[in-house]
C-alpha positions in Angstrom: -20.8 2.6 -17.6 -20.4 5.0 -20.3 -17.7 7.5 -21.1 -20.0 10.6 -20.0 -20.9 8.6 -16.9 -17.4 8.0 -16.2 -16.3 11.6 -16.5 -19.4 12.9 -14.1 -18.6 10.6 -11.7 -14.2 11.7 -11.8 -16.1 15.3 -11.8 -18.0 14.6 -8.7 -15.6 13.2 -7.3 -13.0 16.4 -7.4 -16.1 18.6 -6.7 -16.5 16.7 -3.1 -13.0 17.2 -2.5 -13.0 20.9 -3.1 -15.6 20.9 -1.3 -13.6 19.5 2.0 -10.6 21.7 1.4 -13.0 24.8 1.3 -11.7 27.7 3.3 -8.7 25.2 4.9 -5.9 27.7 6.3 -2.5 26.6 4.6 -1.3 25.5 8.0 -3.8 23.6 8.2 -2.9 21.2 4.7 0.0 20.1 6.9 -1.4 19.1 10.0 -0.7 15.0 10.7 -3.5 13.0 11.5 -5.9 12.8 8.7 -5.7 9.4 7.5 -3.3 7.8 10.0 -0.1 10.1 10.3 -0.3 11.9 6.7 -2.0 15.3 6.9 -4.3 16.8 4.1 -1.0 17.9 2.0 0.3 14.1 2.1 -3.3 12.7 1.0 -3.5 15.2 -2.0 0.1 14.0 -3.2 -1.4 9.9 -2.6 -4.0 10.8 -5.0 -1.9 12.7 -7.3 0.7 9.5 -7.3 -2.3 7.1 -8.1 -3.8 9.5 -10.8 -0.9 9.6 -12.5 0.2 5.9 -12.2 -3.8 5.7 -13.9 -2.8 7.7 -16.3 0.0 5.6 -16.7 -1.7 2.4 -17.4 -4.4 4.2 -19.6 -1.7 5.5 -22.1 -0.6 2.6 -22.6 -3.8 0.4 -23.1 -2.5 -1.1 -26.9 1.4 -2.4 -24.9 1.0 -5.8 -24.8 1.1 -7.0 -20.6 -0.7 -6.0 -17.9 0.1 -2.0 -16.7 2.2 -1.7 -13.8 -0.8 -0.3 -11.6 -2.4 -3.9 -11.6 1.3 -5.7 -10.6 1.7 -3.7 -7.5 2.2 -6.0 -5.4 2.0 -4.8 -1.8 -0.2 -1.7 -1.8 0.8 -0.3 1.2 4.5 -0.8 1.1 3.7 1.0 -2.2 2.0 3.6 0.0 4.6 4.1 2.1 7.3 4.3 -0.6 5.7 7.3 -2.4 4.9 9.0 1.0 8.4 9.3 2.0 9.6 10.9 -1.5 6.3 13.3 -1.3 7.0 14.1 2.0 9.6 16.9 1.4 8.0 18.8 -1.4 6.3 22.0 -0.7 2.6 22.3 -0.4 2.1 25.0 -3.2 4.0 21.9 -5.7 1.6 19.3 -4.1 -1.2 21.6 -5.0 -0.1 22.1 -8.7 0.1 18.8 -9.3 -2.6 17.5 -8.1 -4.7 20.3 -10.3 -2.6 19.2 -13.3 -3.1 15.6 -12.7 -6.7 15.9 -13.0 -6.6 17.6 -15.9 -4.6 14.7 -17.8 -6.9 12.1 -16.4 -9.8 13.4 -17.6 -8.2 14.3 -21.3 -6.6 10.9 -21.3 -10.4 9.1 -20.8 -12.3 11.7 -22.8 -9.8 10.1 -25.8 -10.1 6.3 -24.9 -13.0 4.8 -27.2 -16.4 4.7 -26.1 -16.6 0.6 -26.4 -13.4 0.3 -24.4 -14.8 1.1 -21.1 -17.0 -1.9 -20.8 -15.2 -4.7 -22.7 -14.4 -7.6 -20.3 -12.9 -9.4 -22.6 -9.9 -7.0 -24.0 -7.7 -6.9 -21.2 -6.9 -10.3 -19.5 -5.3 -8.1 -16.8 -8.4 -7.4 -15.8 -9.6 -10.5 -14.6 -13.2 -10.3 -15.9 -14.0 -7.0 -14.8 -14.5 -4.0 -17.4 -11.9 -1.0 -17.9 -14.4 1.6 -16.1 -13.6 -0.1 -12.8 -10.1 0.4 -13.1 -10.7 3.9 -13.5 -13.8 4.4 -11.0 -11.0 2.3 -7.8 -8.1 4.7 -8.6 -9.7 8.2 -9.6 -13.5 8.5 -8.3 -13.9 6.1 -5.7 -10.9 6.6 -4.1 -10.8 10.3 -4.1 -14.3 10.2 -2.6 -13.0 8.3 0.1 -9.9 10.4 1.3 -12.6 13.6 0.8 -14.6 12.1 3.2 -11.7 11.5 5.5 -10.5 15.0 5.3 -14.3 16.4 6.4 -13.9 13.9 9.2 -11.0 15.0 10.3 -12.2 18.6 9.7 -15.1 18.2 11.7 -12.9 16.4 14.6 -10.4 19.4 14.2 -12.8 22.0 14.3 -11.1 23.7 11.3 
């Protein structure tokens, strides 16, 4: 995958979210239920905590060692962790940060080179597979998912 590729699909992926948080009442952001007991405004701050621990690992590409998103060890306990110091912050923060995060991500691949997105061989970290997976399991792929979730739950809600 190239670079451009790589950017329409993290585009895509943000439209389709927008997309099912159209027209959502603020009330409605903190609802539980979405994806197990978080509601929408939890979600949003999961995938601003994995953006940014993306962003993370893509600024420092040239440190020798593998990133720290790749030696979390127990995803969920991870999860969990970062839910319960999100959990208090106000939806309008939530918000902001999860615009601003997307930003940076999408600055922070635009200046990684081209041939770095498909070399297997650069980081050992990566067991085999290129950089543009990393990128495509914690931006695009996942966002899509938790997008979809929310316009189930939507749906289900009749919101």
């Amino acid at each position: 995958m190239n670079k451009q590729e790589l950017l329409n699909e993290i585009t895509q992926s943000r439209e389709a979210m927008l997309a099912a948080l159209d027209g959502l009442p603020d009330d409605a952001y903190l609802r539980p239920g979405v994806v197990g007991l978080w509601s929408v405004k939890d979600v949003l701050a999961h995938l601003t905590v994995w953006y940014s621990e993306l962003i993370t690992a893509l600024s420092q590409l040239d440190r020798p060692g593998a990133p720290n998103i790749v030696e979390i060890e127990d995803i969920d306990e991870f999860n969990e962790e970062q839910y319960r110091l999100n959990t208090r912050r106000s939806l309008a923060v939530i918000l902001e940060d999860f615009r601003g995060v997307y930003k940076i991500l999408m600055k922070t691949v635009e200046e990684i080179d081209e041939k770095t997105f498909n070399n297997v061989r650069r980081f050992s970290w990566m067991e085999g597979e290129p950089l543009w997976y990393l990128i495509a399991e914690n931006a695009y792929w996942h966002e899509k998912e938790h997008a979809e979730e929310i316009r189930k739950w939507r749906d289900t809600e009749g919101i």
